[in-house]
Each structure stands twice: as structure tokens, then as C-alpha cells.
C-alpha positions in Angstrom: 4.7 -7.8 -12.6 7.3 -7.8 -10.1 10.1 -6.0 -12.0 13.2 -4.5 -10.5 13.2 -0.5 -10.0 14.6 0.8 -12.7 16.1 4.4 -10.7 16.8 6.4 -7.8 14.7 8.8 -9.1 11.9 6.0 -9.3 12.6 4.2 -5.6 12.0 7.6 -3.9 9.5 8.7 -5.9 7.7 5.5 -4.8 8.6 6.0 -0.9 7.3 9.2 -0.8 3.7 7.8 -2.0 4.0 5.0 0.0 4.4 7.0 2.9 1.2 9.1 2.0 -0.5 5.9 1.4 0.4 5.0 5.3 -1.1 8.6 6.7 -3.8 8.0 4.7 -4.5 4.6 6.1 -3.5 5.4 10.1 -6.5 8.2 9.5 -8.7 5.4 9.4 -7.1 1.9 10.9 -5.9 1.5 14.2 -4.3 -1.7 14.2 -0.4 -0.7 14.4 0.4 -4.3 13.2 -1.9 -4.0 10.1 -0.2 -0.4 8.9 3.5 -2.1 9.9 1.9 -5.0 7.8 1.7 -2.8 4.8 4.1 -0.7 5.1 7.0 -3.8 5.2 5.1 -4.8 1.9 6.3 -3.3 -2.0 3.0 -3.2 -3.7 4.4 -1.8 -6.3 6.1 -5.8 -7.0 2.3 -6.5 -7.3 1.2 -4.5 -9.9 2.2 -4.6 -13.8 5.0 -2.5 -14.7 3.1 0.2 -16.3 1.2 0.9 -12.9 4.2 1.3 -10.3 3.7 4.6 -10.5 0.5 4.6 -9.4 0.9 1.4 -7.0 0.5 3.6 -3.5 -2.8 5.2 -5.2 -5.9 4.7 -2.8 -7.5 3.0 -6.0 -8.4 -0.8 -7.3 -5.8 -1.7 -10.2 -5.7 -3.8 -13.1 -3.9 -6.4 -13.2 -4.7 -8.7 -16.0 -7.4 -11.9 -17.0 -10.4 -9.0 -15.9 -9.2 -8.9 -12.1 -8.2 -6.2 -9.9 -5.7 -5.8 -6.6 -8.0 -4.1 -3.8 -7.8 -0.2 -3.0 -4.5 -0.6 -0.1 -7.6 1.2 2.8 -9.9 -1.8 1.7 -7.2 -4.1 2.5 -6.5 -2.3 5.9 -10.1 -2.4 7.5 -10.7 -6.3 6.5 -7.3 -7.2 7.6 -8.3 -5.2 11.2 -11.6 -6.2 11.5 -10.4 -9.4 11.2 -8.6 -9.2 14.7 -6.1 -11.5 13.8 -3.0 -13.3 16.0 0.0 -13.5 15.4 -0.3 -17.9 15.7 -3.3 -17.8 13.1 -4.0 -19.9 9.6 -6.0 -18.3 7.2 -7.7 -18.7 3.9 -7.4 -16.1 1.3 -10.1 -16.2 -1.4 -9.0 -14.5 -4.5 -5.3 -14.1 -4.7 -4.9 -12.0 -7.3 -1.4 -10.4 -7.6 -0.9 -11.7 -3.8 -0.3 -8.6 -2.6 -2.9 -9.5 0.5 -1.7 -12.7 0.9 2.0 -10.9 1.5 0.7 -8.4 3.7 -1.2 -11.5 5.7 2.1 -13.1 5.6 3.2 -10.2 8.0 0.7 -10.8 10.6 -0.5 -14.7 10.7 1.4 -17.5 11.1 0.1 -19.4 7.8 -1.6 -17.8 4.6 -3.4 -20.2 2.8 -4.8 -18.4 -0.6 -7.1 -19.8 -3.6 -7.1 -18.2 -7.4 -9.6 -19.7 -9.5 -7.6 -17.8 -12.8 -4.8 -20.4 -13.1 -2.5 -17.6 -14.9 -2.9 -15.6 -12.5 -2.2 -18.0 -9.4 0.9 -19.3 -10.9 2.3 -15.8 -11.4 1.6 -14.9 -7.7 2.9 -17.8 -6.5 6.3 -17.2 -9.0 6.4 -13.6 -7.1 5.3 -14.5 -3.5 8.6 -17.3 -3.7 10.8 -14.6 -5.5 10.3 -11.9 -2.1 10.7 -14.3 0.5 6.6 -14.9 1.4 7.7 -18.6 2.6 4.5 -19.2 5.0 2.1 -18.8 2.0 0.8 -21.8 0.1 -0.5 -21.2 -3.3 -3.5 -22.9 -4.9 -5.4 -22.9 -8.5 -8.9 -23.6 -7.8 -12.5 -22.7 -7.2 -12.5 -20.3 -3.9 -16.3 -21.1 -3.0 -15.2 -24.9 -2.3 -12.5 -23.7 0.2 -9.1 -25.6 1.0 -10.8 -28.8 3.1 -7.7 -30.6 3.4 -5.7 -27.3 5.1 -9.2 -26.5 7.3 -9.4 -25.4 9.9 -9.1 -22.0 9.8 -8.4 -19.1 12.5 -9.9 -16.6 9.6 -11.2 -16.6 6.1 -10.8 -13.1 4.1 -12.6 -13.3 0.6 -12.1 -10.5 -1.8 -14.1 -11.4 -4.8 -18.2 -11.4 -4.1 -20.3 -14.3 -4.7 -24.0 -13.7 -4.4 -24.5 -15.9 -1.5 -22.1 -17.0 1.3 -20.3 -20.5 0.6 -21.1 -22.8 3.5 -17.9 -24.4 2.7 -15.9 -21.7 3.8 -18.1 -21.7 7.0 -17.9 -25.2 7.5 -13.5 -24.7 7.0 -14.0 -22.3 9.9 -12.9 -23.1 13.6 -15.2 -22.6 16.5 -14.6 -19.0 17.4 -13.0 -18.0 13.8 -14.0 -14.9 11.5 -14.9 -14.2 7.9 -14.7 -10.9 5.8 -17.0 -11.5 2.7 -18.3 -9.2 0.5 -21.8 -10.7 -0.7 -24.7 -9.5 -3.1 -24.6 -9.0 -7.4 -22.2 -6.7 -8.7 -23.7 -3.6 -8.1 -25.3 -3.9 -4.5 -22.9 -5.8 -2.4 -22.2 -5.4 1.3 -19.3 -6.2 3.1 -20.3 -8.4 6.1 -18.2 -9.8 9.2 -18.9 -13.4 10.2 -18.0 -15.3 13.9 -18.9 -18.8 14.0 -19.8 -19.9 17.9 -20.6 -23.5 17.8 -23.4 -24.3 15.1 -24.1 -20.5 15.0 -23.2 -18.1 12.6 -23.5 -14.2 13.5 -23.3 -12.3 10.9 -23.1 -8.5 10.3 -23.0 -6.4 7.6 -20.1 -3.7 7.8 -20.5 -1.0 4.7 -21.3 -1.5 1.3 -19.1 -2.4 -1.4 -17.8 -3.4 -5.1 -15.3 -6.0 -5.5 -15.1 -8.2 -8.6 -17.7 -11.3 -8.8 -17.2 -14.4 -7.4 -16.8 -17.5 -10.3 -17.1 -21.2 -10.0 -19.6 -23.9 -10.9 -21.0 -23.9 -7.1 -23.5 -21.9 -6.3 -25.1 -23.1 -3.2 -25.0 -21.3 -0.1 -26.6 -19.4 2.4 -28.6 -16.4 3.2 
């Protein structure tokens, strides 16, 4: 991942569907800082180089040890209903390639992101140094226990499903601060939106939803 382009031919081929990608997305997100977000972001750095091509597709992509980088309107509605600042910290569960930890990058003023696939975290930290991500630290662990010595957090976005909600993350949240989670077994998961207010926790479910499982040795949590 993370090649140079290798033509002209190729860089405006791959402008042209990123600019479809961007209609596509202002269709559905309002959030003007979200679609500058990804549009200032090369996703195709974030795929392997067999998949540039299709790196603007509205599509979940491979990208090696059995994960995937999230369909780019997936990334858009979390990332809005997320309402985040421009001063906020915020933990990323599942880093994958770290394209959402770039495009987070754009909009917060710290990105904090967890990949429990050690391969995979050093290669997205490698690429998030190479393109200049400088406000996004880069961990190999187990996502469910959080980042407790960086905590707390303005926001928590998770994009790999665990079949109850952490209470670590909760805990790692700051009075007034917001999740995105997708919760449930692999093939009936909902996406839900989280606000903690005090000792209270409210929690609603957005749309259904298929992301990758969750994996760690915890599995305590809560309803």
C-alpha cells in the first residue's frame, strides 16, 4: 500500500472517481468539513496496489490479515454524526489501513487509533508518517481495552463490531463525549450513537450494519 502513481493517465483517472465519490457523498452528508475531510485525503495511498483503481468505489476493500477499509459513505455519516470540533481527541478502534484515522486527522485536533493486527498497525503507522498525518498516534493492541493512559476522549469511533459495548471505551469517554459503535454478531449488527451525561449513557441505534468482528480476549460489556 501506499505506492506512488505510476501515470498521468492514472492520477486523472483517479480524480475523476474521486470526485464522483464526493457527489455521491454530499447526496447524503451535510457536514461540509466531513466531505472537505475526504476529499483532502488520497484513499487510494490506503489501499493495496492492485485496488487504486477501484479506491473511490462506494465499496468495503481488502486489504490484507482478513480486514477491510470501510465503504468511503460509511465513513462520512459516523464521522458527522459524530459532531466533532475542530479542538477534539479521539479514539479510533480498528485502524486498518488508517485511512479514517487520516481523514479524522482533517477535522480533530488529536487521532488516537488502536489495531489489534500488529502487521497491519505498523504498516499504517509507516504510511500515516510518510503523508504528513503528524497529530495521529499509532497503537498495536486490543481496541475493547481502549487507550486509558491518553483518556479522555471528546469522541470514540469503532469500526470493527464486538457483540457487546466495551465499558472501557465508555469509561475513556468525557462527560458530554460521543461513540459510533457498531454492536451485535456478524450478521445482525446495528450501528448505534452513544452520549455519556454524567453516569448515564444514552444510547441509540442508527441503521443496521456489517463491519468485521471485534477480537480480543475481553469480552465483558454492556447491554
Amino acid at each position: 500500500m501506499g505506492g506512488e502513481d505510476t501515470s498521468g493517465r492514472e492520477r486523472d483517472g483517479l480524480a475523476a472517481q474521486r470526485e464522483r465519490m464526493l457527489d455521491l457523498l454530499r447526496q447524503h452528508v451535510r457536514d461540509e468539513r466531513v466531505i472537505d475531510a475526504m476529499a483532502s485525503v488520497p484513499r487510494e495511498r490506503f489501499v493495496p496496489d492492485e485496488l487504486r483503481r477501484a479506491a473511490y468505489d462506494d465499496r468495503a476493500l481488502p486489504i490484507g490479515e482478513g480486514q477491510t477499509i470501510s465503504q468511503p459513505l460509511m465513513v462520512a455519516m459516523m464521522l458527522e454524526a459524530l459532531g466533532l470540533k475542530a479542538g477534539d481527541r479521539v479514539l479510533d478502534i480498528g485502524t486498518g489501513s488508517g485511512y479514517q484515522a487520516a481523514v479524522l486527522s482533517k477535522l480533530v485536533a488529536e487521532v488516537w487509533t488502536i489495531e489489534i493486527i500488529e502487521p497491519l498497525a505498523r504498516r499504517a503507522e509507516a504510511d500515516l508518517q510518510r503523508l504528513g498525518y503528524t497529530n495521529v498516534m499509532v497503537k498495536a493492541g486490543d481496541g475493547y481495552q481502549g487507550w486509558p493512559e491518553a483518556a479522555p476522549f471528546d469522541a470514540v469511533i469503532v469500526t470493527c463490531a464486538p457483540e457487546k459495548i466495551p465499558q472501557p471505551l465508555i469509561d475513556q469517554l468525557k462527560d458530554g463525549g460521543r461513540m459510533m459503535i457498531p454492536v451485535g454478531p456478524r450478521w445482525d449488527q446495528s450501528l448505534y450513537l452513544l452520549e455519556k451525561r454524567g453516569k448515564e449513557v444514552k444510547k441509540k441505534a442508527v441503521l443496521p450494519v456489517r463491519f468485521v468482528p471485534m477480537t480480543g480476549k475481553s469480552q465483558e460489556g454492556i447491554k
